[in-house]
Structure formats: structure tokens, C-alpha cells
Phi, psi and omega in degrees: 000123171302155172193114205234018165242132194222045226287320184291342222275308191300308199302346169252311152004283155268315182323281191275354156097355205293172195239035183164124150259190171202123172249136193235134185199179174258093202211166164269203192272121167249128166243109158325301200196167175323316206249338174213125207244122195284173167198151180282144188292341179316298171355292189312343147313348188215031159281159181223163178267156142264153206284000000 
């Protein structure tokens, strides 16, 4: 299931300032906008922290 409202997600956004979410779910890579970018849960394997 696609989910392309994200109403609390925005709401920390602006609220907290951040430049990028990422939603993992069972999907392909979809980018809306700039600021929040769907992924398939395989992905969370090649996240790294930042230093």
C-alpha cells in the first residue's frame, strides 16, 4: 500500500527543521519532493550513520 500523505511526518518537518525523511515500506523508490522519499524496506540494509 502506497501512502503519499504524510500529515504527522510534514508536521515534524517544519516543526524540527529537517531536509529529508525517508518512508520504508513495501514500494518502489518513489520521490515526491525533495523533502520525503518512499523506499522499499529491503534499503534499511545500506543505510549508514552520519559522522
Amino acid at each position: 500500500m502506497l501512502y503519499y500523505n504524510h500529515s504527522a511526518l510534514n508536521n515534524a518537518i517544519k516543526t524540527y527543521g529537517y531536509e529529508r525523511a525517508y518512508v520504508f515500506g513495501e514500494t518502489n523508490v518513489i520521490k515526491k519532493s525533495d523533502t520525503i522519499i518512499q523506499m522499499p524496506l529491503y534499503m534499511l540494509d545500506f543505510l549508514r550513520p552520519h559522522d
